[in-house]
N, C-alpha and C positions, 0 to 999 in steps of 0.2 A: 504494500500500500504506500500512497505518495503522503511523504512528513510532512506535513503544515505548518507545524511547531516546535519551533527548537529551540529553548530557553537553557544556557548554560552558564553557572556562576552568578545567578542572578545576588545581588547583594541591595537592600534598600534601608538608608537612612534616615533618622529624623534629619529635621534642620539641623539643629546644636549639632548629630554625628552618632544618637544611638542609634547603634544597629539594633531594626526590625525582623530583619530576613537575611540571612547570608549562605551563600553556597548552594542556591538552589538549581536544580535540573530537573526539566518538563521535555518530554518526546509527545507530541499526538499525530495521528496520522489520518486520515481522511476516513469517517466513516467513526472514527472513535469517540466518545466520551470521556473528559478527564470532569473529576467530583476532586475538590479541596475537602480532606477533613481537619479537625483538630482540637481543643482547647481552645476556649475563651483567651484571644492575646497572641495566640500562636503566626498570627503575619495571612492568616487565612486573604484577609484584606487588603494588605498591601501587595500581593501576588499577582490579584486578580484581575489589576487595572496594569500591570508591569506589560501581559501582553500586547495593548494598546499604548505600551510607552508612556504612561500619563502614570503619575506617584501622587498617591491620598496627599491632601490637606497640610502643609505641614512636614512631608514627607522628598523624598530626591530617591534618586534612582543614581548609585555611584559606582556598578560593577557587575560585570558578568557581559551575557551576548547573548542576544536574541537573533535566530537566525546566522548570518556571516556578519551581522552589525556589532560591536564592540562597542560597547555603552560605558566603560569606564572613560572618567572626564569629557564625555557629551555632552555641551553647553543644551538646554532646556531650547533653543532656537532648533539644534541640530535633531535635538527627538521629534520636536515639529514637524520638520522635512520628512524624516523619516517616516513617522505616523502618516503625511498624506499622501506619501506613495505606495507605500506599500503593506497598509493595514490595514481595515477595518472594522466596524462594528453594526449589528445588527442588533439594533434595541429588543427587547422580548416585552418590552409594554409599552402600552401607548403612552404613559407619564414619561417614561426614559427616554423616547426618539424626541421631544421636543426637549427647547430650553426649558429652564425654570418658569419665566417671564411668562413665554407664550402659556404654560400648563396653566399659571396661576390667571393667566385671563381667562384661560378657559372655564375652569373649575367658578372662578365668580359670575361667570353669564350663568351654566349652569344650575347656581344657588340663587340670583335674579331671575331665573325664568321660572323655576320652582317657587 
């Protein structure tokens, strides 16, 4: 089967520098399911958005490789680039494909038309 995913040495910091995550490795191949488990705290979070190149709130992305990409000291501009060529996402609810802004109009016409 053809890899789609290949996350090696993944490493994610806070801001100030504590590690979240470090050393992780993800294989997924077309057709597969990969499930995060773990403990309350465990980085289940911080993982999940690394494939998308985008780091929680607070958070940086200082190490490992996704795909042939090497993410150690990739300026926040350069994940950018990266993210819109060669990633992306498929919201799985209608709250998540929009922005926040647009949701939150929505949901008040909604509560006005009610």
């Amino acid at each position: 089967m053809d890899e789609i995913l290949k996350i090696r040495g993944l490493r994610v910091e806070t801001v100030p520098g504590g590690c979240l995550v470090d050393s992780v490795d993800l294989d997924l191949r077309r057709g597969e399911v990969l499930g995060l488990s773990g403990e309350s705290g465990d980085g289940k979070s911080s993982i999940g958005p690394t494939d998308m190149l985008y780091a929680s709130a607070g958070c940086r992305i200082v190490g490992g490789s996704i795909g042939s990409e090497n993410l150690r000291g990739t300026a926040q501009r350069g994940l950018g680039k990266m993210r819109d060529t060669r990633t992306a996402c498929v919201a799985q609810s209608a709250v998540a494909a929009f922005p926040a802004r647009a949701a939150t109009r929505s949901g008040e016409d909604c509560v006005a038309t009610i």
